[in-house]
N, C-alpha and C positions, 0 to 999 in steps of 0.2 A: 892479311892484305892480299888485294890480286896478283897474280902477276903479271908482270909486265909483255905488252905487247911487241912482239919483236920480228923482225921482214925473216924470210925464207926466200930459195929457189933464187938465188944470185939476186936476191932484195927486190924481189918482184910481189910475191905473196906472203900477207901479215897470216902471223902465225894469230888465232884469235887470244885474246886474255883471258884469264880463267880465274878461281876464286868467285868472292864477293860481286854481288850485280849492284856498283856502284858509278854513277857518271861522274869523274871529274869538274870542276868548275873551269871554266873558260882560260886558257894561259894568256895575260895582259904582255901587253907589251912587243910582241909579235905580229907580223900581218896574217890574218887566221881570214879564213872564206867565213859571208855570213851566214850560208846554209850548207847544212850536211845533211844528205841524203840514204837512206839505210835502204837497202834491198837485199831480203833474205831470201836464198835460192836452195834448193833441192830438186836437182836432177829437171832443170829449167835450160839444157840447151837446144831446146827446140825454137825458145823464145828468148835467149835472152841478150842476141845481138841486136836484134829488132826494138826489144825492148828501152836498151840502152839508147841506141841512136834516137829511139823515140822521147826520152827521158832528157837526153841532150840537146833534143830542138827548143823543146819547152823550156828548161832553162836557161840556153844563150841566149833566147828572146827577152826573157823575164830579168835576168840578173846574172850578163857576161861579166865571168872572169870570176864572180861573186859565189860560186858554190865548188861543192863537192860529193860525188857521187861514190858510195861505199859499199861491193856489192858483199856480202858475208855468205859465204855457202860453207855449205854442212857435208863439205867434203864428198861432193856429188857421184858417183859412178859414171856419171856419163857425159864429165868434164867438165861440165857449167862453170866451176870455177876459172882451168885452165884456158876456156873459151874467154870467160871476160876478161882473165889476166894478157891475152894478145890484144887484145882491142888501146892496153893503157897506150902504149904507143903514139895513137893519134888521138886518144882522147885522152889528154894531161889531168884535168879535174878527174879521172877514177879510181880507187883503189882496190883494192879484194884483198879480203880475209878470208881466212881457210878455218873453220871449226870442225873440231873432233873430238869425239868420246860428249855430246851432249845435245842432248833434243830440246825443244819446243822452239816453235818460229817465235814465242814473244823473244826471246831468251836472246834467238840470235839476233833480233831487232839492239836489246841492249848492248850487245857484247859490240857491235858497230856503233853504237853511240860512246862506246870506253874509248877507242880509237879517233873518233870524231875531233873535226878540230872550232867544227863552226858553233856560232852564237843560238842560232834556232838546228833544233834537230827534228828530221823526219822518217816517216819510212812508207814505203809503199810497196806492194806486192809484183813479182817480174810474169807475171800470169797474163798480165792486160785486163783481169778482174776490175782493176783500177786503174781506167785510161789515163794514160802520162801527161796528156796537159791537164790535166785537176789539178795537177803541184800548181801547174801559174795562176790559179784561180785562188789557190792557197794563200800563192804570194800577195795575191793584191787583197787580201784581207787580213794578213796578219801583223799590219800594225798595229801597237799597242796590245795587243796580247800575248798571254801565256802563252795559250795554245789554240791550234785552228782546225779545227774537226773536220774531216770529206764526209759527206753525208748522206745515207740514200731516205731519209725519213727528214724533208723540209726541203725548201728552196730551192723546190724543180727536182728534187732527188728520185731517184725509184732503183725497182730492183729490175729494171730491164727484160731480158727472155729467159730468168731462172725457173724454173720448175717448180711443181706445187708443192713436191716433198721438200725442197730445200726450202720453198715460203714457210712452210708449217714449220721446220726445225728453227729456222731462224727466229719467227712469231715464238718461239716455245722458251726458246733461248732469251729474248727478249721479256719476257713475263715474267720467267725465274731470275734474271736481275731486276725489274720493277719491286718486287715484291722483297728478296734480299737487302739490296743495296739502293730506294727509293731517293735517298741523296745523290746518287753518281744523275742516274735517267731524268731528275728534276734538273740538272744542270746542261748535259748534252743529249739532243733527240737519238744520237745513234752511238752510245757508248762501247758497241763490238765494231766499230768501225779499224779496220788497216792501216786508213791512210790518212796523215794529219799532219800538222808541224808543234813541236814543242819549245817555249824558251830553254834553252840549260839551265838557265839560275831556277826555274822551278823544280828540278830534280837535283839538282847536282850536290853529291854529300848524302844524298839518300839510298839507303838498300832497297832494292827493289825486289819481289818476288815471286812473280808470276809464273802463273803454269800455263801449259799450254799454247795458244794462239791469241789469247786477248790480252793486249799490251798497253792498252787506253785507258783501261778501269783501273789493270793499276798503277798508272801517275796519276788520275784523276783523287786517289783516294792517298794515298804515301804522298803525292808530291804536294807543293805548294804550289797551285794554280788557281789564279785567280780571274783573271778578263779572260772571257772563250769569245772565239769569234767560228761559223759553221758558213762551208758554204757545200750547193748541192752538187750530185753525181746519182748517172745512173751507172750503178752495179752491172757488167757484164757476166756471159759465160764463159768459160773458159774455151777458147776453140784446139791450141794444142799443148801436148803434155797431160801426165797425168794429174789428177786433183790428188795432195797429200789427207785428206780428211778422212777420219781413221777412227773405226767405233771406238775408241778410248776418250775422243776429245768431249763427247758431251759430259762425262764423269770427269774433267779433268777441268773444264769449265764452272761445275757444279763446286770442285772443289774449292777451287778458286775464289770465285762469289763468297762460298762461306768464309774461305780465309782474310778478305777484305773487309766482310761483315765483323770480324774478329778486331781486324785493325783500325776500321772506321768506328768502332764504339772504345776500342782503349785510346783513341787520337781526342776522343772529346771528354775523356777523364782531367 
């Protein structure tokens, strides 16, 4: 079993949960926010007060009072955590989580959805990769669905001013899931997508096991999802901080793929 998530630093910062990558089912009977917002940071304090305020206009417009914002860093060096933990003060809806001793960004996407308290869960990157009102665009299409995909391939989407070598990795990356996992790609146009929203009841009770950076493919494949709803986005550069992208992730992506190809053909035994 995991354990249990527990506050630090005079009950300011959640210590992360560790074990099993399992989400909880929703606790009844409580007033619980309807969205829970996941932002995994690594050495993001360049951006991530900006970010935040930004994440916070989007939301009070969309659904005051109604959410929660959760930032998980990975125990930054250069504070990012401690940066967003001053901020709770005036902004009541945020929390932060402190991870240690474990990598991959899907990973810490999960480990903020253990903690979560709301009915839809999401997560989005503190980069500005993924401008902060897409959540409200999110919002106004995820009724009735599972889940709600940010997309840069459909409905006005693109990849904005990235460079050719990232189009090709991305195209390359793209191919090698078509061809893998031809079930996930006939279902969402952009299944390496960051940034989306998910019901809880489609995950929750489920182990989840992802490596690396892509955290979409695997609830698309482990969880039970059923209505998708996709709206579009153009993809930015990054303009400050460093990019985490690290010649292991395309081996770790590969691994990936084949290990959901594993679990996508014993789920239809």
């Amino acid at each position: 079993m995991a354990a249990p998530p527990h506050t630090g630093e005079a009950g300011r910062i959640i210590v992360a949960p560790t074990g099993r990558l399992i989400v909880p089912p929703e606790i009844t009977g409580v007033e619980r926010p309807e969205v829970s917002v996941v932002v995994p940071t690594l050495n993001e304090s360049e951006n991530i007060v900006d970010f935040l305020a930004a994440v916070r206009r989007t939301l009070d417009a969309c659904i005051p009072g109604r959410y929660e914002v959760i930032v998980v860093d990975d125990d930054s060096a250069d504070g990012t955590g401690e940066i967003a933990a001053g901020l709770m003060g005036e902004f009541p809806a945020l929390r932060v989580v402190r991870r240690q001793n474990e990598g991959g960004l899907a990973v810490a996407v999960i480990r903020g959805w253990q903690v979560a308290r709301g009915a839809m869960l999401g997560t989005i990157n503190a980069d500005f990769q993924h401008p902060p009102d897409v959540l409200g665009r999110l919002l106004e299409r995820h009724a009735g669905a599972d889940l709600v995909v940010a997309t840069r391939h459909s409905d006005g989407g693109g990849l904005g001013d990235w460079g050719f070598t990232r189009r090709v990795t991305s195209w390359g990356a793209a191919q090698i899931g078509r061809w893998l996992l031809p079930q996930v790609y006939a279902r969402v146009s952009d299944p390496l997508s960051g940034c989306y929203l998910v019901r809880r009841a489609a995950i929750a009770d489920t182990e989840l096991r992802p490596l690396g950076y892509k955290s979409l493919m695997e609830i698309l494949v482990r969880g039970n999802v059923r209505e998708i709803h996709e709206c579009g986005y153009e993809m930015r550069k990054r303009e400050r901080g460093q990019s985490k992208v690290h010649a292991l992730h395309p081996l770790q992506y590969i691994r990936h793929v084949m290990r959901l190809r594993a679990a996508a053909r014993e789920r239809k035994r």
